[in-house]
C-alpha positions in Angstrom: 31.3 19.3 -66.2 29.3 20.8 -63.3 28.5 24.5 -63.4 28.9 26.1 -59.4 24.9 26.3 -59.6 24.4 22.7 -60.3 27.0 22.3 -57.0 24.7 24.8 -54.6 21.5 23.1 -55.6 23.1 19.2 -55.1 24.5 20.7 -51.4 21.4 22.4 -50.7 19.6 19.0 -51.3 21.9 16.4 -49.0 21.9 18.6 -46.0 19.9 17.4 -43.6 19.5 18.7 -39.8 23.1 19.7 -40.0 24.5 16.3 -41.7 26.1 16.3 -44.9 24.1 13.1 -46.9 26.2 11.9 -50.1 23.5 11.0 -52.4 25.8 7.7 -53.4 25.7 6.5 -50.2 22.6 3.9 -49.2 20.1 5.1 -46.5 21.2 2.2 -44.0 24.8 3.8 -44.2 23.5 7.0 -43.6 21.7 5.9 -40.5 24.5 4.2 -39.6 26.7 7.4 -39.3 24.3 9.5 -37.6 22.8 7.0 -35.0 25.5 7.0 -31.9 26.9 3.9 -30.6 25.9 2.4 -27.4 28.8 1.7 -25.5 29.3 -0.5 -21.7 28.6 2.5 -19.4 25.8 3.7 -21.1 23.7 0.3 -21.0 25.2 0.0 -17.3 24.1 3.8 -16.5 20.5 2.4 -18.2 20.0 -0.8 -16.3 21.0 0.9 -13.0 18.8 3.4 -13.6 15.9 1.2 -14.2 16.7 -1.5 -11.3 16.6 1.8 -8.9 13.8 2.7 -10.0 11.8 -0.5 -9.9 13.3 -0.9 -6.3 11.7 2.2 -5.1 8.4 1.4 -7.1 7.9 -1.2 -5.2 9.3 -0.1 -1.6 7.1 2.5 -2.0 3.7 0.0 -2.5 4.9 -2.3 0.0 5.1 0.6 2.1 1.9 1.7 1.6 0.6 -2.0 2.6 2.3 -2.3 5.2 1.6 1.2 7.2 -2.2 0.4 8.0 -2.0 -3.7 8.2 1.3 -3.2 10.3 2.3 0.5 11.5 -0.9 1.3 12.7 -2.2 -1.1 14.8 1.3 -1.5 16.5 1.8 2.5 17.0 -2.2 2.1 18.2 -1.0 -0.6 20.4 2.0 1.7 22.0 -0.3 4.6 22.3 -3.7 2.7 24.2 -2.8 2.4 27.6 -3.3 -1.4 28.8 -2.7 -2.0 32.4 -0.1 -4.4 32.9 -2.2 -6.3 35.7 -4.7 -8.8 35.0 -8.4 -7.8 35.2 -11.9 -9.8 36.4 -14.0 -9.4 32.9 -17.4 -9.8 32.4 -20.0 -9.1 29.3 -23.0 -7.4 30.2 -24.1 -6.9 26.7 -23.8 -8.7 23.5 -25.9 -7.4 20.7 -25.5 -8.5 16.9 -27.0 -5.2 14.8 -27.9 -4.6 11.2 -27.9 -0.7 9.6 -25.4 1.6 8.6 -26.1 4.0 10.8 -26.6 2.3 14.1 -23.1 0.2 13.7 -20.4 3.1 14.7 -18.2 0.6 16.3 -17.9 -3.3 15.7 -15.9 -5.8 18.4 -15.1 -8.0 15.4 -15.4 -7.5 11.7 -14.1 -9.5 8.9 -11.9 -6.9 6.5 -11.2 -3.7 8.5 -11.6 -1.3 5.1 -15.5 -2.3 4.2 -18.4 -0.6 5.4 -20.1 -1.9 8.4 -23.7 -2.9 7.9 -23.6 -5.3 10.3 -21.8 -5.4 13.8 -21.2 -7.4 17.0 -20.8 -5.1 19.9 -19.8 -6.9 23.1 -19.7 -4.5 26.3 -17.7 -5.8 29.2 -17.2 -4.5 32.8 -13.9 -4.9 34.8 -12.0 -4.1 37.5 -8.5 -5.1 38.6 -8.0 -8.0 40.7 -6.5 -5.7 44.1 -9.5 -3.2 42.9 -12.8 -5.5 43.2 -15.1 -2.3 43.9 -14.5 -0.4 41.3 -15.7 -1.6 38.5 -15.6 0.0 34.9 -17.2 -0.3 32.0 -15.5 -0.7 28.4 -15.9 -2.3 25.1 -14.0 -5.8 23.9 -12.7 -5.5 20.2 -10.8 -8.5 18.7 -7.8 -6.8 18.2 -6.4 -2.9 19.2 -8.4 -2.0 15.5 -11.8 -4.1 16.2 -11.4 -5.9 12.7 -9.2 -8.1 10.5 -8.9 -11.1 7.4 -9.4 -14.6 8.2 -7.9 -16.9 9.3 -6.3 -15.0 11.7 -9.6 -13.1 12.5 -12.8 -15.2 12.0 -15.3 -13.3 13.8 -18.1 -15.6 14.6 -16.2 -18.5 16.3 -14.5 -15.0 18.4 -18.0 -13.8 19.0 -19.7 -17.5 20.2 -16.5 -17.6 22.2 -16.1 -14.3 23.6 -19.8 -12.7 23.4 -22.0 -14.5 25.5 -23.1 -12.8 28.4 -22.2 -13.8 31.7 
């Protein structure tokens, strides 16, 4: 028979964060007790959880694409003042530049997040057709943002095209 000491020291030796752990029992059953059961809503609360979150990942980096390839150049667009009427255009300067520092604006340029060490600057004059006199000087990008990826934007058939002087 088992004295009450025998008893404290066998307790005191199966407890276990709070469990009590027969010592005839196996180890899988054990873990088996103490590891919960998954139920339905919890794997549904789980994939739901994950699908929102990998929707919002990747809204978000689309986002971020799309704000300077898309947003920019149309809110640029909105904000740039064209004139609605159509204008008599002529280049009186074309000059193709290499350097860093002299290229502080290109007409045309392949990738619009590089650096420029090389540039096309095209510098036209205009005037509205009712408006012949008064002539003004500005410069001719490609686009509203001066730059883009081919094949939309392939800047040396734009600049034998639109660059020559007249």
């Amino acid at each position: 028979m088992k004295s009450s000491r025998d008893f404290e020291n066998s307790f005191s030796e199966s407890t276990h964060s709070g469990f009590i752990i027969n010592p005839v029992e196996s180890k899988s059953e054990v873990q088996a007790k103490i590891e919960p059961v998954k139920t339905v809503k919890s794997k549904i609360r789980f994939y739901a959880t994950f699908s929102f979150a990998f929707i919002f990942i990747c809204s978000f980096s689309g986002l971020m694409f799309l704000v300077p390839l898309v947003v920019d150049p149309a809110l640029a667009t909105i904000t740039a003042n064209f004139v609605d009427a159509p204008v008599q255009c002529r280049v009186v300067h074309s000059q193709y530049i290499l350097g860093a520092r002299k290229c502080a604006w290109s007409s045309c340029r392949e990738g619009c997040t590089k650096d420029m060490y090389e540039c096309n600057q095209v510098l036209v004059e205009y005037s509205l057709e009712n408006e012949a006199t008064r002539k003004q000087r500005a410069a001719l990008f490609v686009n509203i943002k001066g730059c883009g990826y081919p094949p939309s934007v392939q800047c040396s058939s734009w600049i034998d095209e639109f660059g020559g002087l007249n």
